[in-house]
C-alpha positions as CSV (number, residue, x, y, z in Angstrom):
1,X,-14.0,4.8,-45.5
2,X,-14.8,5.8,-41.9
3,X,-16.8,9.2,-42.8
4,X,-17.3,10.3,-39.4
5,X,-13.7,9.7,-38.7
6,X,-12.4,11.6,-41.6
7,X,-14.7,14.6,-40.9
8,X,-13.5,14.7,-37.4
9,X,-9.9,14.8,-38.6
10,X,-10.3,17.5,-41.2
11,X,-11.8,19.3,-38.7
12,X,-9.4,19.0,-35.9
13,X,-6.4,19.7,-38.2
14,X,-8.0,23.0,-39.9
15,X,-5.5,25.9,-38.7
16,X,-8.7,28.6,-39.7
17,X,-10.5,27.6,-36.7
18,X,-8.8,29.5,-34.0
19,X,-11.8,29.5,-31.7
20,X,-12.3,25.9,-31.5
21,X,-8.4,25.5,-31.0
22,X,-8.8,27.2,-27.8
23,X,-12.0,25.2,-26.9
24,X,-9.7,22.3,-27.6
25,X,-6.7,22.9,-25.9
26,X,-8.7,24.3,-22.3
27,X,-10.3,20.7,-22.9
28,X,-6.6,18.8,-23.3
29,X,-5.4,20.9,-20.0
30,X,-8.2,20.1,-18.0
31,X,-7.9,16.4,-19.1
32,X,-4.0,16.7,-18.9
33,X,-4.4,17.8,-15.2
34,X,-7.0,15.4,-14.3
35,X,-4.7,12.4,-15.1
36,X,-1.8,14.1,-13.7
37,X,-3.5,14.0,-9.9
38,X,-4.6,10.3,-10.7
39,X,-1.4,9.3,-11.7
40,X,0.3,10.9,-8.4
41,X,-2.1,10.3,-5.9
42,X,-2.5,7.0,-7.1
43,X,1.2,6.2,-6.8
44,X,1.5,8.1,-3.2
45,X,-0.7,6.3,-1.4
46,X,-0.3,3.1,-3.0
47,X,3.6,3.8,-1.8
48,X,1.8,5.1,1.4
49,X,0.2,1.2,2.2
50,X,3.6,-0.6,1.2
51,X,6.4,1.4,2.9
52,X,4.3,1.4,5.8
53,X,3.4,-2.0,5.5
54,X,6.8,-3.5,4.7
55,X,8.1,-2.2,7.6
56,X,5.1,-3.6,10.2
57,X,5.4,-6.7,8.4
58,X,9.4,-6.8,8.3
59,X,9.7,-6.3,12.5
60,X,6.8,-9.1,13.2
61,X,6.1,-10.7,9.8
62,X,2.5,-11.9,8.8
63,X,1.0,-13.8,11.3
64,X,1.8,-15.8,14.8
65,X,1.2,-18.4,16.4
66,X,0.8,-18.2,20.5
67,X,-0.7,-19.6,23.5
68,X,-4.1,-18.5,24.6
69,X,-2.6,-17.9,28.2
70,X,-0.9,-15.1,29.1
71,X,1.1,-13.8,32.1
72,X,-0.6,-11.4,35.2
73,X,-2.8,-10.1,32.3
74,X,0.2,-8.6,30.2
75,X,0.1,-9.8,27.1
76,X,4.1,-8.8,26.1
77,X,4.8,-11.3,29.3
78,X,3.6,-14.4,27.4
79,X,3.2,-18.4,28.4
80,X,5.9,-20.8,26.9
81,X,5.2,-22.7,23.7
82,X,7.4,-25.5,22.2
83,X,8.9,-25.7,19.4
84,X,8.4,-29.2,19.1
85,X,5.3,-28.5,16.5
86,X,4.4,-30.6,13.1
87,X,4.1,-26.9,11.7
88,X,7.6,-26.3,12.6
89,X,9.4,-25.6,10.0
90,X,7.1,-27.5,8.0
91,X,5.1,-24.6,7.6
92,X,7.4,-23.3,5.2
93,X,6.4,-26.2,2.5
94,X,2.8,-25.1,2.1
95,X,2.9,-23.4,-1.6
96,X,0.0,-22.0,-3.3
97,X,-3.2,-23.6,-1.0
98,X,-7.3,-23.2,-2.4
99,X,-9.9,-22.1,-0.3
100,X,-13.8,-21.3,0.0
101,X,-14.3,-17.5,-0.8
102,X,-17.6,-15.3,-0.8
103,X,-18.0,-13.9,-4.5
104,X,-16.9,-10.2,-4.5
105,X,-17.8,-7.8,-7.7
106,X,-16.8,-3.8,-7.4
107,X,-15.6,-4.6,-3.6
108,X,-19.5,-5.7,-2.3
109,X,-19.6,-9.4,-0.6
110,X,-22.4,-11.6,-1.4
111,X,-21.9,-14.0,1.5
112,X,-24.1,-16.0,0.0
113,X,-22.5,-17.0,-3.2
114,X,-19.2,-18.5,-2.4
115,X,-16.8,-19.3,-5.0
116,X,-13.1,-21.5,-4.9
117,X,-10.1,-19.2,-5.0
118,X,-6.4,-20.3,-4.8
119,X,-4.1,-18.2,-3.1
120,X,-1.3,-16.0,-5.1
121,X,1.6,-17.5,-2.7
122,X,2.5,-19.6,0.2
123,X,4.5,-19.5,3.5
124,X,7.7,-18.5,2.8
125,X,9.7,-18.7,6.5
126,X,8.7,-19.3,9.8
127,X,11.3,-18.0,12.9
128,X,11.0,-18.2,16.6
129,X,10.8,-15.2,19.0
130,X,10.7,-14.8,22.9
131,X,9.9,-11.4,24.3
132,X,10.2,-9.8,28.1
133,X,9.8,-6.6,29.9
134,X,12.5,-5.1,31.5
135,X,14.1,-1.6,32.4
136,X,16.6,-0.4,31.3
137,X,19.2,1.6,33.4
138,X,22.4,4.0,32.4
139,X,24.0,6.2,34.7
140,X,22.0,9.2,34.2
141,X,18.4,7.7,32.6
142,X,16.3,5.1,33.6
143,X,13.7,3.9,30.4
144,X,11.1,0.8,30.3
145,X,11.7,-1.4,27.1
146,X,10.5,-4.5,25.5
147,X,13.2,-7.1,24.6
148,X,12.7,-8.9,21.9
149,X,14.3,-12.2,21.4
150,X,15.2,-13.8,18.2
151,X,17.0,-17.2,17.5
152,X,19.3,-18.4,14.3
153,X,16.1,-19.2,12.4
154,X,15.6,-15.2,12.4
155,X,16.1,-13.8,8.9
156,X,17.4,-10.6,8.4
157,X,16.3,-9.8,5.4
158,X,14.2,-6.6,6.5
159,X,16.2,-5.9,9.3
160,X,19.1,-4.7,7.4
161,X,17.6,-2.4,5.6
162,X,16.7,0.0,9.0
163,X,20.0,-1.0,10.7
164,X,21.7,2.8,10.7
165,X,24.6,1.9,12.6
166,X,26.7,-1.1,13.8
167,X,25.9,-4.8,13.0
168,X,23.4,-7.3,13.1
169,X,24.0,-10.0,16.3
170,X,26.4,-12.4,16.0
171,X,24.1,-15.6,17.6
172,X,26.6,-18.8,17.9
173,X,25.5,-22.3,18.0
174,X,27.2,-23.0,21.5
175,X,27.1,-19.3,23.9
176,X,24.4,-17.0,24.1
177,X,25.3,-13.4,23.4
178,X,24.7,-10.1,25.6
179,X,24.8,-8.0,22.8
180,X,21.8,-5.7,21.7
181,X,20.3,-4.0,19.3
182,X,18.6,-1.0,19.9
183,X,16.4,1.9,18.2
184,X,17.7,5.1,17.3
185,X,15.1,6.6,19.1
186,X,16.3,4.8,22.8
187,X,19.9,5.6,21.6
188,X,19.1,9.5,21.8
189,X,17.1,9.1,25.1
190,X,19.4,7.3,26.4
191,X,22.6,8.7,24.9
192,X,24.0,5.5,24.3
193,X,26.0,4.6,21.2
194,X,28.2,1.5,20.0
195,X,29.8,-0.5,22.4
196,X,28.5,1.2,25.2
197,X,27.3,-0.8,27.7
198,X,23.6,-1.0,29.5
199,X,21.9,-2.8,32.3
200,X,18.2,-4.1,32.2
201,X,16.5,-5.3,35.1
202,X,13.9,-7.4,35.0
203,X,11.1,-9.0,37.2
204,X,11.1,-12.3,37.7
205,X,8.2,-13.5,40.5
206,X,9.2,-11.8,43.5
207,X,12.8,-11.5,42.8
208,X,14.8,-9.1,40.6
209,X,16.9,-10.2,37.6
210,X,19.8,-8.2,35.7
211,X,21.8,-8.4,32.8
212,X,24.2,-6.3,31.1
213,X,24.2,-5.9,27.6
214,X,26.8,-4.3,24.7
215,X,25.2,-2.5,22.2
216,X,26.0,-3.6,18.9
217,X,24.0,-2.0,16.5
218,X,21.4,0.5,16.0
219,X,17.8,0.6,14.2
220,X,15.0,3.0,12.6
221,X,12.1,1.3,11.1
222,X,10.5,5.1,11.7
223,X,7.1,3.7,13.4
224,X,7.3,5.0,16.6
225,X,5.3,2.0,18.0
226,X,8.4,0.1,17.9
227,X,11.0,2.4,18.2
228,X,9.9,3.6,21.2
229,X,9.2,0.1,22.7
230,X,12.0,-2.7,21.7
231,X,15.2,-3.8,21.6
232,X,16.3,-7.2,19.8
233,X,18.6,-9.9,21.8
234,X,19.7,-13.4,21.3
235,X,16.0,-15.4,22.4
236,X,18.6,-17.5,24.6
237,X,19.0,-14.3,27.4
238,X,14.9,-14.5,27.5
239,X,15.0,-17.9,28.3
240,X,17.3,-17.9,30.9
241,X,15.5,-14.9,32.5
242,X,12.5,-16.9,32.3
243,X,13.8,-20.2,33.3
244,X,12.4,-22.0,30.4
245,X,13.7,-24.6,28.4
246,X,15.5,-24.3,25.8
247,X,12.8,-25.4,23.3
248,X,10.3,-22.5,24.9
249,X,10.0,-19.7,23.3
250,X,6.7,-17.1,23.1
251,X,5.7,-17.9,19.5
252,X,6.7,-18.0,16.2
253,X,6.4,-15.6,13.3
254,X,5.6,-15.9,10.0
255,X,6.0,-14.6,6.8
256,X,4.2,-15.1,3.7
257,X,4.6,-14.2,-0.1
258,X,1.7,-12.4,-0.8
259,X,-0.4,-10.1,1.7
260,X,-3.7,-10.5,-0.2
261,X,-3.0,-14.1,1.3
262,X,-2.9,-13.0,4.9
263,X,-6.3,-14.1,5.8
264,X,-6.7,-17.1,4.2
265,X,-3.0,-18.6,4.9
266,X,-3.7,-17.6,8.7
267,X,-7.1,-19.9,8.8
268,X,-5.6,-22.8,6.8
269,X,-2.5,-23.1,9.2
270,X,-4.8,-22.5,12.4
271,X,-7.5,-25.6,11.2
272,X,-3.8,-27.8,10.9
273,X,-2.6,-27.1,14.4
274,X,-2.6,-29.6,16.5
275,X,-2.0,-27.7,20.0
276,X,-5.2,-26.8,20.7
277,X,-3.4,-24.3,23.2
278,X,-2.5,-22.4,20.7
279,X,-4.2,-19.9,18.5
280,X,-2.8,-18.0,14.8
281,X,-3.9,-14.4,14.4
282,X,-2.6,-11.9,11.8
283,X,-0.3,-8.8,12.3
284,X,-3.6,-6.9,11.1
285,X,-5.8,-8.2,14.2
286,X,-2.6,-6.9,16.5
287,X,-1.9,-3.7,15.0
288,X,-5.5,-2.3,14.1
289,X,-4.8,1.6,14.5
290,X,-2.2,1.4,12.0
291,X,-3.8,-0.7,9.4
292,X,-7.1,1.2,10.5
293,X,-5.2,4.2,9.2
294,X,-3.9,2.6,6.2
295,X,-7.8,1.5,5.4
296,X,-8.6,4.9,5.1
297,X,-5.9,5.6,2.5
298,X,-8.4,3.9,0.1
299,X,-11.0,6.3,1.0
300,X,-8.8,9.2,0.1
301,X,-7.6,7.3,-3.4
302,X,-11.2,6.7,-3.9
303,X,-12.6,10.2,-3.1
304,X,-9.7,12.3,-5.9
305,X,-10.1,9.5,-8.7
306,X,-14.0,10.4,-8.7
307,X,-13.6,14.1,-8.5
308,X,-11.0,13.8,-10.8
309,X,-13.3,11.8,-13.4
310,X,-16.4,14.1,-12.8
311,X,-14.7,17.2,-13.3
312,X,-12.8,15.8,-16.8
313,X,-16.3,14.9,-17.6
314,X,-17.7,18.5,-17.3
315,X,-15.0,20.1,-18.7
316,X,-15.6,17.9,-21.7
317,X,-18.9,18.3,-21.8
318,X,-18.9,21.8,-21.7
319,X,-16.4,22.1,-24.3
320,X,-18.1,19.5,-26.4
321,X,-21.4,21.7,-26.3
322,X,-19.6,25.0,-27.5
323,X,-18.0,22.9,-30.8
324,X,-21.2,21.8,-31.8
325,X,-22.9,25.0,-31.5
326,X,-19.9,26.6,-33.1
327,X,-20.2,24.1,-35.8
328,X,-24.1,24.3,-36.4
329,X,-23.4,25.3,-39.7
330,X,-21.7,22.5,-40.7
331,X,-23.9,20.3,-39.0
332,X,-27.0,21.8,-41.6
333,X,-25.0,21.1,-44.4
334,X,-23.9,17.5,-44.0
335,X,-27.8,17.3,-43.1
336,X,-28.4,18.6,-46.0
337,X,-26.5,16.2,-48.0
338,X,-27.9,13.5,-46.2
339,X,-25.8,12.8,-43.5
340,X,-27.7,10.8,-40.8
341,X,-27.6,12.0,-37.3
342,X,-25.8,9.3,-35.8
343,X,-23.2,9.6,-38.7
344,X,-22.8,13.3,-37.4
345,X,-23.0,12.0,-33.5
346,X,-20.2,9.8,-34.0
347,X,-18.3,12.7,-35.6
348,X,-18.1,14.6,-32.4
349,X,-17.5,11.9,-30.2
350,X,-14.2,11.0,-32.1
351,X,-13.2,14.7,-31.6
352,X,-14.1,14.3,-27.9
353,X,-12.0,11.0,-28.1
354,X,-9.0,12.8,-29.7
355,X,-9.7,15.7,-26.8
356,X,-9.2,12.9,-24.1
357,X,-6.8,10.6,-25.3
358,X,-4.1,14.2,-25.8
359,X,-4.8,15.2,-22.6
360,X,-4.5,11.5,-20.9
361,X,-1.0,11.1,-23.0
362,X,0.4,14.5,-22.0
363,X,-1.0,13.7,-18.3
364,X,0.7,10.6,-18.2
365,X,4.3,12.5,-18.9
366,X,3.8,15.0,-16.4
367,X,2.1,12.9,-14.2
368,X,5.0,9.9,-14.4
369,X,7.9,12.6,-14.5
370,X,7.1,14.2,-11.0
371,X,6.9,10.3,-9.8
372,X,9.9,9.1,-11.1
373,X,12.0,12.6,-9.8
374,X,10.1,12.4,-6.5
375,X,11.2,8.8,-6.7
376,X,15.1,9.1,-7.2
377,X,15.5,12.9,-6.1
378,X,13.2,12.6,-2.7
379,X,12.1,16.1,-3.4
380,X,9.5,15.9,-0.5
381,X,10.2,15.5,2.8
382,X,7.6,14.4,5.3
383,X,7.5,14.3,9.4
384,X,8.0,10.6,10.4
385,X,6.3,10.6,13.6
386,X,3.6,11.4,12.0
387,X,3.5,9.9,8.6
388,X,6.1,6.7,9.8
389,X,7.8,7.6,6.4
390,X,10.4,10.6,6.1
391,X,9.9,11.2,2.5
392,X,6.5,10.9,-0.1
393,X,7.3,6.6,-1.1
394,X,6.1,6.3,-4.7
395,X,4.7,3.3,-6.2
396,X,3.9,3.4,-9.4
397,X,1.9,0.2,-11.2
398,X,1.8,-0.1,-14.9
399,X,-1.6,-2.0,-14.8
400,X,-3.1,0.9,-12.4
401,X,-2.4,3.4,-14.2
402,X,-3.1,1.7,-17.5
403,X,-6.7,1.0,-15.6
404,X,-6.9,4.7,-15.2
405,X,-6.3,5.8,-18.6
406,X,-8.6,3.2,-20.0
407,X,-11.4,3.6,-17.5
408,X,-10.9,7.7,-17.8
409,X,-10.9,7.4,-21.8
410,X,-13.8,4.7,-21.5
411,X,-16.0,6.8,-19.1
412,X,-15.4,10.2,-20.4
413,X,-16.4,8.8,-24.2
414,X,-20.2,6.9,-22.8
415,X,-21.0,10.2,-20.8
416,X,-20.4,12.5,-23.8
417,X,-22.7,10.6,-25.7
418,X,-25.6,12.7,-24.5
419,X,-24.8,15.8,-25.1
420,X,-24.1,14.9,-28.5
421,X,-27.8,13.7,-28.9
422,X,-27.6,18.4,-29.2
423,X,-27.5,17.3,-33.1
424,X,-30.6,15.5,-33.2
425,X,-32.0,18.9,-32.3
426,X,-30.4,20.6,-35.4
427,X,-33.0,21.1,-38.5
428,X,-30.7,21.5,-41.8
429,X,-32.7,24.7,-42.7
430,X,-32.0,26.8,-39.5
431,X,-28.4,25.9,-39.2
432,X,-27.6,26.5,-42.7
433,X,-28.8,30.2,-42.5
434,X,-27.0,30.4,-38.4
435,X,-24.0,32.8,-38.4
């Protein structure tokens, strides 16, 4: 028989004790609201980092490949590249890939130790893109914009989902199309809506180009970077604009199946391009403000799960002291009849156990209820300029959160051993006779 155990039980289930009840359920709260925050904090920013990220990722996907040269130092006004590559689609057959990595333990780098890794995906589509400046021009407004050309290797996949009105372009094998897509935001500027119809001039050398475009459909991803900036035509416009051929295009994009892969994917296609014009660089080396921001997000997570921890820690020390000096007497008798003071130790710590492992299971309902409504019922409503999201996204993990019940029930257990070390300190003489 676990003696320890049993004693702990009795103890816990005696309904005399009313005072240790109350010591016991402040302890369960305190534990109960300690997971709750973990639980949604955890789930809101890791939401945060993938709504946010989906959406960068779905307007320019993972990484791209360009020329080194750019245009009268603009870099949206880029040099042709052809799409005559080996990479080409071939890109889109490289699977899993293993690759040379420094050994990493509790997010330190020992650059010194490196290790073999394989990667957790491959390349899952490569697509062409062409892009130009241009202005666009209605009868009352007059708005600079970005055009972004896209060919029928483009997948739409992401696209859809932040199309608010209209259609996605219709881009035949034979004609061109002078249709366009864009933002909400330039919609409301510009007071445009479906089917109306828009100039765009653009420069071209010394001489001024213009085309007239139909707007088919209209877009929000909600990052204002975009939004504010680009519209999506067939790449063929671009390349007539520019006079290329029509195997010139300003790079290609592509997308992976795993971000962790980002960096390692983007150097194992650079060292296996053959155009030594052309260079591979990640949508995080582009956009470093955003991710930048989304960096920091870690911090944050970081920062609560401590002060979380520590202050579920004091709380069950302090409540931990008071029910062993409350049960001193107790303590002197099973002294007294020979208990050992481990024996007694262990006692307490399965009642701190029990303390911590109700208050994790009751934080886990509370804290996975406001999730899941937050989740379907949208209950908080956020700024999007600001946040590039217009409600709280939730993402909850089942092996994060099962990682912070064990590591919270884990921790809070080993740091509650020394105040248990109280008993050694207990002669069976003095607490026998303690009232």
């Amino acid at each position: 028989m676990n003696i320890p155990f049993f004693i702990a039980k009795k103890v816990i289930t005696n309904p005399s004790q009313s005072f240790s009840r109350l010591i016991i359920r402040i302890a369960i709260v305190a534990v109960a609201l300690g997971m709750t925050v973990m639980v949604v904090s955890s789930s809101l920013i890791s939401g945060f980092k993938n709504e946010i990220s989906n959406k960068i990722f779905g307007f320019w996907g993972h990484i791209h490949i360009m020329n080194f040269e750019i245009v009268s130092s603009n870099a949206y006004e880029t040099v042709p590249v052809s799409t005559d590559q080996t990479f080409y689609p071939n890109v889109e057959d490289i699977e899993k890939i293993s690759y040379p990595a420094p050994f990493q333990f509790l997010g330190y780098k020992n650059e010194d130790w490196m290790q073999v890794k394989e990667s957790y995906g491959g390349v899952r589509h490569i697509q062409t893109f062409a892009q130009k400046i241009g202005v666009i021009k209605t009868k009352k407004d007059i708005e600079g914009i970005i055009l972004k050309g896209i060919g029928q290797d483009y997948d739409w996949k992401y696209l859809d989902d932040f199309m608010v009105e209209g259609e996605r372009l219709e881009l035949q094998d034979s004609v061109g199309t002078r249709e366009i897509l864009i933002s909400e935001k330039t919609s409301k500027r510009l007071n445009l809506k479906l089917k109306d119809k828009l100039l765009v001039y653009f420069v071209k050398g010394s001489n001024q180009v213009k085309r007239l475009f139909q707007v088919k459909g209209i877009y929000k991803t909600g990052l204002d970077e975009y939004d504010a900036k680009y519209a999506i035509v067939d790449i063929r416009e671009i390349q007539q604009i520019n006079k290329w051929e029509g195997d010139q295009v300003s790079g290609f994009e592509i997308f992976i199946d795993d971000l962790r892969d980002i960096e390692p994917l983007a150097d194992h296609i650079y060292d296996n391009i053959e155009d030594h014009n052309l260079y591979c660089t990640t949508i995080k080396d582009i956009e470093p403000n955003i991710f930048g921001w989304l960096e920091l997000q870690n911090v944050n997570e970081i920062v609560i799960l401590t002060l979380m921890i520590l202050v579920g820690i004091i709380n069950m020390i302090t409540a931990l002291i008071i029910l062993i000096l409350e049960r001193t007497n107790m303590i002197g008798v099973l002294k007294a009849l020979g208990a050992k003071n481990s024996t007694i130790q262990k006692t307490f710590l399965y009642y701190g156990a029990y303390i911590v492992i109700v208050g994790l299971f009751i934080g886990n309902i509370i804290g996975i209820g406001l999730c899941l409504i937050q989740k379907y019922a949208q209950i908080i409503k956020l700024p999007e300029e600001d946040y590039y999201v217009a409600v709280a996204p939730i993402d909850m993990n089942f092996y994060t959160i099962l990682l912070l019940n064990v590591g919270t029930l884990v921790i809070t257990v080993l740091i509650l051993i020394i105040p248990s070390f109280l008993v050694r300190k207990i002669t069976p003489v003095k607490a026998i006779r303690f009232k």
